[in-house]
N, C-alpha and C positions, 0 to 999 in steps of 0.2 A: 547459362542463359536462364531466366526467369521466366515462368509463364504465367502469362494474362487471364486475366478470366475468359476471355472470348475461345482461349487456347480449350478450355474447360466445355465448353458448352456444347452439349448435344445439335448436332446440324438438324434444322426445321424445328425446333424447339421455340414454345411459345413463351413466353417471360410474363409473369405472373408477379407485379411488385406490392409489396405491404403496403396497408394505408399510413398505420403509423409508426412504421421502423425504416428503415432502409434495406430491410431483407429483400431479397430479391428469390423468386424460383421460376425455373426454367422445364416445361411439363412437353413431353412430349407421348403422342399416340400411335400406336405401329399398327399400321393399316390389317392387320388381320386381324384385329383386337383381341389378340390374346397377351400383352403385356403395354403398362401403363408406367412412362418414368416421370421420376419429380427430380431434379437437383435441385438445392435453395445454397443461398449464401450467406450470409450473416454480414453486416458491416461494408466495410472495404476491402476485406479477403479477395486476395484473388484464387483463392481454390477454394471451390466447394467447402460446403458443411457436412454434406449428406448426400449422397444418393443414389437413389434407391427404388426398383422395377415394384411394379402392383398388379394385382390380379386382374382388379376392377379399379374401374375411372373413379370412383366414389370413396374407396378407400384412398388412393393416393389425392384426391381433393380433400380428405378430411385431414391425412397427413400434412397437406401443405399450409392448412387452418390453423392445426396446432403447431406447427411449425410457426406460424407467424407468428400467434399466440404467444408461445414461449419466447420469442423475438420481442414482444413487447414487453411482457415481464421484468425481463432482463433489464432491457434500459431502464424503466421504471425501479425497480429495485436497486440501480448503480447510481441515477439520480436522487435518490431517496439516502443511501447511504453517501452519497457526496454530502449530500446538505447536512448532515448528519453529521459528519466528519467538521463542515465549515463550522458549524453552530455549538461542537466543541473546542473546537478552535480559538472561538471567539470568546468561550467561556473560560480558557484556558486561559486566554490572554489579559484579561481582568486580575487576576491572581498573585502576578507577576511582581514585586516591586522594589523600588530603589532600595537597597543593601540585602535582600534574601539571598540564601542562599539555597546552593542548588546540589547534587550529586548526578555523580555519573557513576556508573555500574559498568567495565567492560572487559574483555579478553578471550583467549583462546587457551583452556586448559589449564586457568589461572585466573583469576580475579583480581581485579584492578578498578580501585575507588579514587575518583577526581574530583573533588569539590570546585565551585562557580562561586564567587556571587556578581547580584548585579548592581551595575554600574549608573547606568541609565534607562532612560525607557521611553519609547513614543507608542501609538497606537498598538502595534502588531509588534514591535519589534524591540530584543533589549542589547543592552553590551553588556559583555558577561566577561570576568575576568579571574582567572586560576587563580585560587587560594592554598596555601600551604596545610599539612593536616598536622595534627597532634597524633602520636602512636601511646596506646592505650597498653595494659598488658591484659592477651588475650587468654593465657593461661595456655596457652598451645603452643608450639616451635613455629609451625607451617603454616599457621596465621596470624596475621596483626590485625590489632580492634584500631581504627582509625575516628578521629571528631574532625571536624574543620576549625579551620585557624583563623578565624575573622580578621577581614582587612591584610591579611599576609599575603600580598599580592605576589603574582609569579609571573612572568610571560608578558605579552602584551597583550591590551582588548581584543573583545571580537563580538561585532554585531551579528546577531543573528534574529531570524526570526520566532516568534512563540507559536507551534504547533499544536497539533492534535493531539500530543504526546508529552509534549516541553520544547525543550528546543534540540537540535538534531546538530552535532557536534560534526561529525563527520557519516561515513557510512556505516560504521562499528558500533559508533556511541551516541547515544541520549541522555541531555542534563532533566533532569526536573528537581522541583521544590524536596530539600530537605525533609525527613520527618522529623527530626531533631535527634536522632539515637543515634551510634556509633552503628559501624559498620565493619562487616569484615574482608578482608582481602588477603590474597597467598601473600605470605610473609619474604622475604627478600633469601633469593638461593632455593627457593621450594618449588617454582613455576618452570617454566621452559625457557 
């Protein structure tokens, strides 16, 4: 069974809501006044953030200040870093262009390099298609120095979009823009 906020809330408790967050707190006074509670809530949570008895009425009003306070922050700093995110995004995606190509870096206890290039392109978004690599000699057994194989196409396309990062392959892996140098990756029989 899941419980509601309502499940959460002190009975005769006053609700107390932020001007400019959705926090919400819930203050209650116990008739002998010797103790002062606040729960606050953050979001859509349905269980509390906090909460928490006070000696005096004045500390737990100031707790519930900074509580909001820091409620507003918060969004403000996640809005700030969104936009921030977009606006690399969008610079990211400038960059981008018909025949570049790309690297992927990925694995678990092993290293594993996948070269892209791309194919097309619109606004935000390219098709990108597997390229074959050149093996280099790395002067080691357990790894190989890899280049990419322009135009030695493998697989089929795949649109994808141009991120904050490059473009996002799957959950494991991220293409971006070559730096032009050979790369290293565990040599075949070396990894797991």
């Amino acid at each position: 069974m899941t419980m509601t906020r309502e499940f959460y809330i002190p009975k005769g408790s006053k609700e107390i809501k932020a001007a400019k967050t959705d926090a919400v707190a819930y203050i209650n006074d116990y008739a002998d006044g010797t103790k002062y509670t606040a729960m606050v809530f953050g979001g859509k949570r349905s269980k509390y953030d906090k909460y928490f008895g006070f000696k005096t009425k004045e500390a737990r009003d100031d707790y519930v200040i900074k509580y909001f306070t820091d409620q507003e922050n918060l969004a403000l700093s996640k809005k700030k870093w969104a936009a921030d995110k977009k606006a690399q995004a969008e610079e990211n995606q400038k960059n981008y262009q018909v025949g570049d190509i790309l690297v992927s870096s990925w694995g678990y206890d092993q290293t594993n390099i996948d070269f892209y290039q791309v194919i097309e392109r619109t606004a935000k978004m390219a098709t990108i298609q597997k390229i074959g690599k050149e093996r280099l000699d790395s002067g080691y057994p357990s790894e190989d120095k890899v280049m990419p194989a322009k135009d030695a196409f493998v697989g089929k396309p795949k649109k994808k979009k141009i991120g904050t990062y490059g473009i996002r392959l799957n959950s494991y892996a991220t293409a971006r823009l070559w730096e032009g140098r050979p790369h290293y990756q565990t040599a075949y029989g070396w990894g797991h």
